[in-house]
C-alpha positions in Angstrom: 0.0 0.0 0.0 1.2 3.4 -0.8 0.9 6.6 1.2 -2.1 8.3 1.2 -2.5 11.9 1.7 -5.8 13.8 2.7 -7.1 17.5 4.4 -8.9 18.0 6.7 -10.7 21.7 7.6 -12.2 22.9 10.9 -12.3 27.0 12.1 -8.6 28.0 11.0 -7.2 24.8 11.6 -5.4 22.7 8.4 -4.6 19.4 9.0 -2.8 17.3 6.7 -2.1 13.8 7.0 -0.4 10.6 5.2 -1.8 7.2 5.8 0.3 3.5 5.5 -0.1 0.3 6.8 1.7 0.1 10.2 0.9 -0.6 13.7 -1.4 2.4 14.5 0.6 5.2 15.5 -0.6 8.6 15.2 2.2 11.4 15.0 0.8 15.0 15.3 3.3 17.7 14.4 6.4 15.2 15.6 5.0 14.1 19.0 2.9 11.1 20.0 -0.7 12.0 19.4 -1.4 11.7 23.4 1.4 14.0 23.8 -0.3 16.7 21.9 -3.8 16.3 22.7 -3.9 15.7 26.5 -7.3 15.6 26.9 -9.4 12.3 26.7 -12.4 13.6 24.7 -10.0 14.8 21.8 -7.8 11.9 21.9 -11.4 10.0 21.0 -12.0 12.2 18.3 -8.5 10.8 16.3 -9.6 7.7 17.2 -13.4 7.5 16.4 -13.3 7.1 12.3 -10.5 4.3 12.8 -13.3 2.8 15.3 -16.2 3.0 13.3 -14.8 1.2 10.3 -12.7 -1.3 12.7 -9.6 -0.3 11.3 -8.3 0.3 14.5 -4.4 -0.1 14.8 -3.7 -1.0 11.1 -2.5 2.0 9.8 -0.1 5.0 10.8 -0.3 8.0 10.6 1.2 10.9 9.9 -0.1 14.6 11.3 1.3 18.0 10.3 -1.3 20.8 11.7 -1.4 24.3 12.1 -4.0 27.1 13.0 -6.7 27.3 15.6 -6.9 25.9 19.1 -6.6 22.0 20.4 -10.1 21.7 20.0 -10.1 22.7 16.1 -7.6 20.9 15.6 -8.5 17.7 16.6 -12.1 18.1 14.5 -9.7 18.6 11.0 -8.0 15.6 11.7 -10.9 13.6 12.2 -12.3 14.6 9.0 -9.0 13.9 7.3 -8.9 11.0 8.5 -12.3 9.7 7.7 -11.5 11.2 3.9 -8.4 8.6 3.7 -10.7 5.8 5.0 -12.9 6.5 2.4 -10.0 6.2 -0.4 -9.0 3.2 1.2 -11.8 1.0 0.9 -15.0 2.8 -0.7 -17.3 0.7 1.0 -16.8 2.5 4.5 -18.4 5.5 3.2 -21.8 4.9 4.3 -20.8 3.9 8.1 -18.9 6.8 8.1 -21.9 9.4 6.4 -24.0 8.2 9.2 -21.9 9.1 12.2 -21.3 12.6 10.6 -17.6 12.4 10.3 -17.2 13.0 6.5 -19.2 16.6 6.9 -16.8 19.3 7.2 -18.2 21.8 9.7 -18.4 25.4 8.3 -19.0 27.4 11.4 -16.4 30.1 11.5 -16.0 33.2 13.5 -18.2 35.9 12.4 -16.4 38.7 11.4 -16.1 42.5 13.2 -18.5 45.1 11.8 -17.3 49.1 11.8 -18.8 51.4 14.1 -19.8 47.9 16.8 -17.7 46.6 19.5 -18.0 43.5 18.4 -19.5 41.2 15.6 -22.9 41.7 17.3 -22.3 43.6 20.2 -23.0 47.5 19.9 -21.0 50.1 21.7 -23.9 51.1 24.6 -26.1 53.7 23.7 -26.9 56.5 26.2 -30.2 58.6 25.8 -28.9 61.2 28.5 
């Protein structure tokens, strides 16, 4: 099996990753994935597309990341990771469409408006 690269997209994070056969490993940005993301929840996210398709400890891979916080982080490469899974074997598309990890999220930080404090908030308004 050759490498196989894939994107994933969440907030401002970019993750890229490359997938081969191995022993399960996940390196993010040159440390151990547990390393990186010491939190349980997010350490589930990495895991959860490997999970749903059973593929669990087959295949390592390879994280380079950059942009957001932990938390956006950890959402692009699940979606990256589902993506290669689905390049893999075609088959594991539906599994994965059903848990939602193949829709990339498209919530982003509104932007600031002129003359507001804020994106919604208004400067307070004084009658007298």
């Amino acid at each position: 099996m050759e490498t196989i690269h894939s994107i994933g997209r969440r907030k401002a994070s970019v993750a890229r990753i490359y997938v081969v056969a191995g022993k399960g490993n996940i390196v993010v940005n040159g440390k151990d994935y547990k390393e990186y993301f010491p939190l349980e929840t997010l350490q589930f996210k990495l895991n959860q597309p490997c999970a749903v398709v059973g593929y669990e400890g087959k295949y390592d891979i390879k994280v380079n990341v950059n942009g957001g916080g932990i938390n956006g982080q950890a959402d692009a490469i699940k979606l990256a990771i589902a993506k290669s899974l689905c390049e893999i074997d075609a088959d594991h598309r539906p599994a994965l469409k059903t848990e939602g990890l193949l829709t990339r999220d498209s919530r982003v930080v509104e932007r600031k408006k002129p003359g507001q404090k804020k994106a919604r908030k208004k400067f307070q308004w004084v009658k007298r």
